[in-house]
C-alpha positions in Angstrom: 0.0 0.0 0.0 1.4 3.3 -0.9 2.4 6.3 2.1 0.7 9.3 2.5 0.0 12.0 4.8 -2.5 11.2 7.6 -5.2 13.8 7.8 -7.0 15.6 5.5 -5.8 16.4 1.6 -7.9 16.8 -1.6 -7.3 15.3 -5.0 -7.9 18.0 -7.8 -7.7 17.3 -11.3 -4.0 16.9 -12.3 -3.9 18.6 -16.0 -0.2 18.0 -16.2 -0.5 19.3 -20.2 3.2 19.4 -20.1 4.5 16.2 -18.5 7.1 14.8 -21.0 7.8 17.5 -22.8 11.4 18.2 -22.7 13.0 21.1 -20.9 13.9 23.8 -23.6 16.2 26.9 -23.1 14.7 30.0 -23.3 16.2 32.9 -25.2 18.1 35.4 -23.0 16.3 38.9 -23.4 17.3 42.1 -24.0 16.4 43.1 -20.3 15.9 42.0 -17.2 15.0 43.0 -14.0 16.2 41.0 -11.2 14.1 41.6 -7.8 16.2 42.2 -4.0 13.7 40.0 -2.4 13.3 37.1 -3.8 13.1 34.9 -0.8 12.0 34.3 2.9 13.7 36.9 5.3 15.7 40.1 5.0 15.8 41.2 0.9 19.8 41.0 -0.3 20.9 44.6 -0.9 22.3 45.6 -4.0 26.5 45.9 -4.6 26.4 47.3 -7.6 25.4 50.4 -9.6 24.2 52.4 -12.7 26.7 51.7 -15.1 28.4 48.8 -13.7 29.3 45.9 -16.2 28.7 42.4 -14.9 28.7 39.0 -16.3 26.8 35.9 -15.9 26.9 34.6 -12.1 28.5 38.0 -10.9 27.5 39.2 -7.5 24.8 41.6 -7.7 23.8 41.7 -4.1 24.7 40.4 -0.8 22.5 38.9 1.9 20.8 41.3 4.1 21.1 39.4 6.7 21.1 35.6 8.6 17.9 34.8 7.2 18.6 35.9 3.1 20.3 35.4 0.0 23.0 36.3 -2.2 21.5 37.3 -5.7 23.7 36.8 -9.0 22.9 38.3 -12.2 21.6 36.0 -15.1 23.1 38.1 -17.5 26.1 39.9 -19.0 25.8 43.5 -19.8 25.5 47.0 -18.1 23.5 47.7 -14.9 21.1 50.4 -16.0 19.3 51.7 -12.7 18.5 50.4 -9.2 15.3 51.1 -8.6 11.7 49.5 -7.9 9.3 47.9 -9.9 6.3 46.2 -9.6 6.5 42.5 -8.7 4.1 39.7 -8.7 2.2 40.8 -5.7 1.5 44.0 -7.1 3.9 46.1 -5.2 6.8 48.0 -5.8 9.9 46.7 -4.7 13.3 47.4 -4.8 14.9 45.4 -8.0 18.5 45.3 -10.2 17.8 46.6 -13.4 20.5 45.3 -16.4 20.5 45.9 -19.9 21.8 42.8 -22.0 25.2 42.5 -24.1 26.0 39.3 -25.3 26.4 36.3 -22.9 29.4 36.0 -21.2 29.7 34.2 -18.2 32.1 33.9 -15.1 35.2 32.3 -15.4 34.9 30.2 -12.2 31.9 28.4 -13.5 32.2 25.4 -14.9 29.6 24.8 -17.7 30.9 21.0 -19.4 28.4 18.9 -19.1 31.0 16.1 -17.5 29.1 15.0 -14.2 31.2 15.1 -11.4 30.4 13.1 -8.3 33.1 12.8 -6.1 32.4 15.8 -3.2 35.6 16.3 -1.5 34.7 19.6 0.9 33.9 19.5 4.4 30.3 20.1 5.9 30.9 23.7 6.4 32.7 24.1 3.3 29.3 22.6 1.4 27.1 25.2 3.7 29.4 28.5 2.4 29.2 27.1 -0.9 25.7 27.0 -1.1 25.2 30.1 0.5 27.8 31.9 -1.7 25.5 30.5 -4.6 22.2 32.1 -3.3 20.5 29.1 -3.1 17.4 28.8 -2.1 14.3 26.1 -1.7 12.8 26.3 -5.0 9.7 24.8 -4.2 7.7 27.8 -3.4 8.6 28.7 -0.4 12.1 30.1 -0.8 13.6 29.4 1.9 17.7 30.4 2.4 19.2 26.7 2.1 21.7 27.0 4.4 20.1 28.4 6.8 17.9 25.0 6.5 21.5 22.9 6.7 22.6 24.5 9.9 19.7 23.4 12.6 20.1 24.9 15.8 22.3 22.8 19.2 19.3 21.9 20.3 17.8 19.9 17.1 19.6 16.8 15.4 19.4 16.2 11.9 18.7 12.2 11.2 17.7 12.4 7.3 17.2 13.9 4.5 14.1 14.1 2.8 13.7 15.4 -0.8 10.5 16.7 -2.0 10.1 15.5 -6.0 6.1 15.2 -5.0 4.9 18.5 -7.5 1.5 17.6 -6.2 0.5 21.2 -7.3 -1.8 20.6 -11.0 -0.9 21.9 -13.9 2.9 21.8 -12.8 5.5 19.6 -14.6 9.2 21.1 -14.2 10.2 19.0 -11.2 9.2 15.5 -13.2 11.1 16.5 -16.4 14.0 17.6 -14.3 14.1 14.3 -12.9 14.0 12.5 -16.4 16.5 14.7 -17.5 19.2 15.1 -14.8 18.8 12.3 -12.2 22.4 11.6 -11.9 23.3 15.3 -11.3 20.0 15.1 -8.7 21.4 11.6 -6.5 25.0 13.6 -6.2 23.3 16.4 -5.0 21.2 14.7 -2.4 24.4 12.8 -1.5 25.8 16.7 -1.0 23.2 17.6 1.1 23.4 14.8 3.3 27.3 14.9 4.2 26.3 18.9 4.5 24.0 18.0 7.9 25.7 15.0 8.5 23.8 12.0 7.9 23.8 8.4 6.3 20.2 8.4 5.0 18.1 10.2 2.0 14.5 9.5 1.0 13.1 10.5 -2.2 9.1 11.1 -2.1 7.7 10.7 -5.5 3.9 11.0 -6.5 2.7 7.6 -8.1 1.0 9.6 -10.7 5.1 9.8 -12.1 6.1 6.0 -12.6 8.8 7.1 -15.5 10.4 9.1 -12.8 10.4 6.6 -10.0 11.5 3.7 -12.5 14.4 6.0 -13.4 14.9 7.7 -9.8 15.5 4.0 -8.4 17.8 2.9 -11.3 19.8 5.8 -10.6 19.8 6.3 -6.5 21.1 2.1 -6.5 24.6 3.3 -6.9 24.1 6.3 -3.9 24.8 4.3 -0.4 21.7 5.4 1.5 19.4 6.7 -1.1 16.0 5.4 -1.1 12.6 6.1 -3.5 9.5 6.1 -1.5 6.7 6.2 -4.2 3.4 7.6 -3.2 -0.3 7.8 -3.1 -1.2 10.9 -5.3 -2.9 13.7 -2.6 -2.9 16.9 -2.5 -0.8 18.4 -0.6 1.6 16.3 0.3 4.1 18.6 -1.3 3.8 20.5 1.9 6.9 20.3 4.7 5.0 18.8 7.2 2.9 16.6 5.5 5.3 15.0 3.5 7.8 14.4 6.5 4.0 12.5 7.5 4.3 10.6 4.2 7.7 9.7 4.6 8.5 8.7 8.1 5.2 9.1 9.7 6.2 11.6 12.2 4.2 14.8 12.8 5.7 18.1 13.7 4.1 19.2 16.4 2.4 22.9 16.3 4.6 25.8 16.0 7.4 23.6 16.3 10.2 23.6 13.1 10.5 20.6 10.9 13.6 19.4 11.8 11.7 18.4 15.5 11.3 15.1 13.5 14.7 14.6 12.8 14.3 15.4 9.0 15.7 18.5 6.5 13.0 18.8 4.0 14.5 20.1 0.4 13.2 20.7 -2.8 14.3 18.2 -5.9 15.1 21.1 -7.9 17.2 22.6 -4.6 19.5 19.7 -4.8 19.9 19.8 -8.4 21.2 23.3 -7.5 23.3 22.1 -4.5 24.9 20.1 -7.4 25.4 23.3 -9.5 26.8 25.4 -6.9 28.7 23.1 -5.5 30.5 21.1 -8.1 30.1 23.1 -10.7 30.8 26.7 -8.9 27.5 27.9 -10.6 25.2 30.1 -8.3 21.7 30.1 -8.7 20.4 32.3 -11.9 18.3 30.4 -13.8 16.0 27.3 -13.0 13.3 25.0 -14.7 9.4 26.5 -14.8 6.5 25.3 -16.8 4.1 27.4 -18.6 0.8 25.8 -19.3 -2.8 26.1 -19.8 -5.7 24.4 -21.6 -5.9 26.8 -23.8 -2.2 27.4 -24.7 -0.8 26.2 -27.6 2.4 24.4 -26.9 2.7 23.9 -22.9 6.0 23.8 -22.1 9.0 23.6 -19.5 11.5 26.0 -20.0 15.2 26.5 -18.3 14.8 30.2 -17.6 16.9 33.0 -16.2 15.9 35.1 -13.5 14.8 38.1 -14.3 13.3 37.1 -17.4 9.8 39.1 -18.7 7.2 35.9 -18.0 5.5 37.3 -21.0 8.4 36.3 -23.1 7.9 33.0 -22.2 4.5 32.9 -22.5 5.0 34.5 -26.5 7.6 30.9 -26.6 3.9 28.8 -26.1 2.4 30.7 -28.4 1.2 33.5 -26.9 -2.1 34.3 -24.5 -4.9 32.4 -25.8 -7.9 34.7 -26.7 -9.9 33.5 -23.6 -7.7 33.9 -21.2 -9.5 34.9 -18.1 -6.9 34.9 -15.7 -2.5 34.5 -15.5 -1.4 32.3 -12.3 2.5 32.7 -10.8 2.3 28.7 -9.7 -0.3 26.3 -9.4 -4.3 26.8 -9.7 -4.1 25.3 -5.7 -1.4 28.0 -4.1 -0.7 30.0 -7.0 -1.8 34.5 -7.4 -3.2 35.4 -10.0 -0.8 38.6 -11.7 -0.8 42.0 -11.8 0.5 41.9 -15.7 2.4 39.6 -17.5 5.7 41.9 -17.3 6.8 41.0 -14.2 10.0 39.2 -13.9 10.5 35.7 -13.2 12.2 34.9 -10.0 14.1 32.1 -8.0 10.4 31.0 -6.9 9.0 30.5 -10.2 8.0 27.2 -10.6 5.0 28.0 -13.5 2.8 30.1 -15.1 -0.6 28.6 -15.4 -2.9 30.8 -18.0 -6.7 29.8 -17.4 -9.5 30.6 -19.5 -12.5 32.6 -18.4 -14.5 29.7 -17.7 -12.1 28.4 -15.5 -10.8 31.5 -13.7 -14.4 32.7 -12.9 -15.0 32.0 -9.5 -18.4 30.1 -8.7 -21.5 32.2 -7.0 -21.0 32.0 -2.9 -23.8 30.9 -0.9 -24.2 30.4 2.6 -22.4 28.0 4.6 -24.5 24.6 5.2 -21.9 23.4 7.9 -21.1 20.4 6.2 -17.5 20.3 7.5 -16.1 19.0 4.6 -13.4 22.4 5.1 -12.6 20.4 8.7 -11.9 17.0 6.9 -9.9 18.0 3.8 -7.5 20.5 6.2 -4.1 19.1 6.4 -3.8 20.9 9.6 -6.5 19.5 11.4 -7.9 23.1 11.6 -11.6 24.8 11.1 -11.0 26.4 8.1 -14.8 27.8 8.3 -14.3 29.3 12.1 -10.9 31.1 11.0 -13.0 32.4 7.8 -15.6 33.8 10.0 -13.1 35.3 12.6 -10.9 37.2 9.8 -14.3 38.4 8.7 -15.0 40.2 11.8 -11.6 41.2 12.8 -11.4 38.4 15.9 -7.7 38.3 15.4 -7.0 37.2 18.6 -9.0 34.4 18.4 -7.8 33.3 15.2 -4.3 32.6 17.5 -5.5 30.9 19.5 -7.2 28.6 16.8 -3.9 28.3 15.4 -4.1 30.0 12.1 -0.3 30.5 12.4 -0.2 26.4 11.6 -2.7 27.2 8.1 -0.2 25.8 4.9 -2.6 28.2 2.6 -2.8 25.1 0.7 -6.6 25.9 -0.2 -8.1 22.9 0.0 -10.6 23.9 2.4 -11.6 26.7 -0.4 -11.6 23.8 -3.1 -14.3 21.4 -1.2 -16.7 24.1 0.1 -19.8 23.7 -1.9 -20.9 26.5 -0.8 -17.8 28.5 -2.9 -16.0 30.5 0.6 -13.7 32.1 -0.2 -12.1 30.4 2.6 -8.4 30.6 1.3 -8.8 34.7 1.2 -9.9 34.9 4.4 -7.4 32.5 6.1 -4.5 34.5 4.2 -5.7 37.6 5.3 -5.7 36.6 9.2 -2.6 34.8 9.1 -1.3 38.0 7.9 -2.6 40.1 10.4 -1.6 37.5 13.3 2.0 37.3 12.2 2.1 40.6 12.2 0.5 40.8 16.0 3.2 38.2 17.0 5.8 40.1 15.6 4.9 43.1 17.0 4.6 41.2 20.3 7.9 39.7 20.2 9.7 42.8 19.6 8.3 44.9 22.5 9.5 41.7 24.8 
């Protein structure tokens, strides 16, 4: 019988348009704009200037702090401005702008395609490596890897646990990258685990991706340690905590971090960049995303840099389909919609999902019937309708003590309400306003 997560989960239709269609590399463009915050914590501040001249994998900006991220620029050319511009959230924030001259690349970066598999640096050496690099959990999340690698005293690392799920619909980039670079994949997992210092990797792949764990288990049988855990397709088991559930059948315990289990959750495209940066001294400037739809002609899965326009790559599928109703940065399940299709791609870009107006219309609401159906799809074992109805009237408060702080925003509870809540809004909206609370608590202490 296959693992999966013990409570709650949905299983939306999976669309994966794209699945098998091999990862193409998009055209460089004439500009980019590369965004100072492009992960969780403190946005990297910029090192260089109007006029500057850098290459591709230069150091544009350092990390602002523990919790942040060294950015490199994707291109070679001439720094034009530093400035703001409007990202995918619809706000204005601070962002590299270059203009594009050829496509010359650092030195130091070694771009053969030998594999090299042999890791000969220390623990700490791996850590500074990937943090030189800017790497970052490219999952969604973001996360500063190695800040993830170095646990506090108090917690012990006992595996690793690699997330190739890509439970999200539509989405296909993390499967392809697996068909196409599962070698470079194992000796990155096999980095990741001398980096926290342990004997044992587990691979969690969605049954609805047999090519990739026939492959994926072909491949990790020369790795000591390595193992493919296939399983049962449920949304979202993508998530940390729900995975480590899959996995190893441990739960992390409310407001608790998940290395309390013992495991370092990474992304599969994270390790294929730990195999990059550290064998291949390349930092972390481009990455796989795919650009779908029902209506688009050619979905596809692209290496892109970051920085690139998304429209360009959505003119590479053929353009926006007549009835497009509504652009998605991600999945249909976590994704938001877009502002415009100008804004730059970024390290979290893991697809652009272009829904017709049929599909992106949201369904009439109607009252709630108290079916609880919001309760027994919630990953979290919360009350997705009580938190709704507290952010609604401003019971912030409350909605701490209900735990809204532990809400993944997956949106399943908004995806099984018959009575069409917009559940998901609401739950972002006081999860918000609580962090902030907390914050705000924390400092005055």
């Amino acid at each position: 019988m296959l693992k999966t997560f013990s409570i709650g989960g949905v299983h939306p239709h999976e669309n994966k348009l794209s699945a098998n269609q091999p990862i193409q590399t998009a055209a460089v463009p004439e500009k980019v704009v590369i965004m100072l915050g492009q992960h969780i914590g403190a946005p990297a501040k910029a090192v260089v200037k109007k006029g500057d001249v850098v290459k591709v994998g230069t150091v544009i900006a350092e990390a602002g702090g523990f919790v942040s991220a060294a950015i490199h620029s994707s291109v070679s050319g001439k720094v034009a401005k530093v400035d703001s511009f409007v990202d995918a959230s619809g706000y204005a924030k601070p962002a590299i702008f270059i203009d594009v001259e050829g496509d010359e690349w650092e030195e130091s970066i070694d771009r053969s395609p030998e594999l090299k598999k042999e890791c000969t640096f220390s623990p700490e050496e791996i850590v500074k490596k990937i943090a030189d690099a800017g790497i970052v959990g490219l999952g969604g999340a973001c996360f500063p890897t190695h800040v993830k690698l170095t646990p506090p005293p108090t917690a012990k690392a006992e595996c690793i646990i690699i997330n190739a799920v890509e439970c999200e619909p539509y989405l296909t980039a993390d499967h392809q990258l697996m068909l196409e670079h599962a070698e470079e994949i194992m000796v990155g997992v096999h980095i990741l685990m001398k980096a926290v210092k342990v004997n044992k990797a587990f691979i969690g792949i969605e049954n609805n991706k047999p090519d990739a764990i026939k492959l994926m288990t072909k491949v990790a049988a020369g790795y000591a340690g390595i193992s493919i855990v296939p399983l049962k397709v449920q949304y979202p088991q993508g998530g940390e905590k729900q995975l480590i559930d899959a996995v190893i059948s441990r739960q992390v315990p409310s407001g608790a971090l998940p290395i309390a289990t013992g495991a370092v959750v990474q992304n599969v495209g994270t390790a294929f960049a730990v195999y990059e940066a550290v064998q291949k001294n390349k930092p972390l400037f481009e990455r796989v995303i795919t650009v779908t739809g029902k209506s688009v002609a050619q979905p596809s899965n692209f290496m892109a840099r970051v920085g690139t326009p998304l429209q360009q790559l959505i003119d590479a599928c053929g353009g926006l389909p007549e009835d497009t109703g509504k652009v998605i940065g991600g999945g249909p399940m976590m994704g938001k919609a877009l502002v415009n299709t100008d804004v730059p791609m970024t390290k979290g870009s893991s697809g652009i999902l272009i829904m017709n107006k049929k599909e992106a219309k949201r369904g009439e609401q109607k009252s709630c019937i108290r079916c609880a159906k919001c309760v027994g799809a919630c990953p979290m074992g919360l009350e997705p309708y009580l938190l709704s109805v507290l952010a609604e009237n401003g019971n912030f408060e409350r909605m701490e003590t209900e735990r809204i702080m532990d809400c993944i925003e997956c949106g399943s509870c908004q995806f099984t309400c018959p009575a069409k809540l917009p559940l998901l809004d609401y739950c972002r909206l006081g999860k918000g306003k609580v962090g902030a609370i907390i914050r705000s608590r924390q400092a005055k202490n």
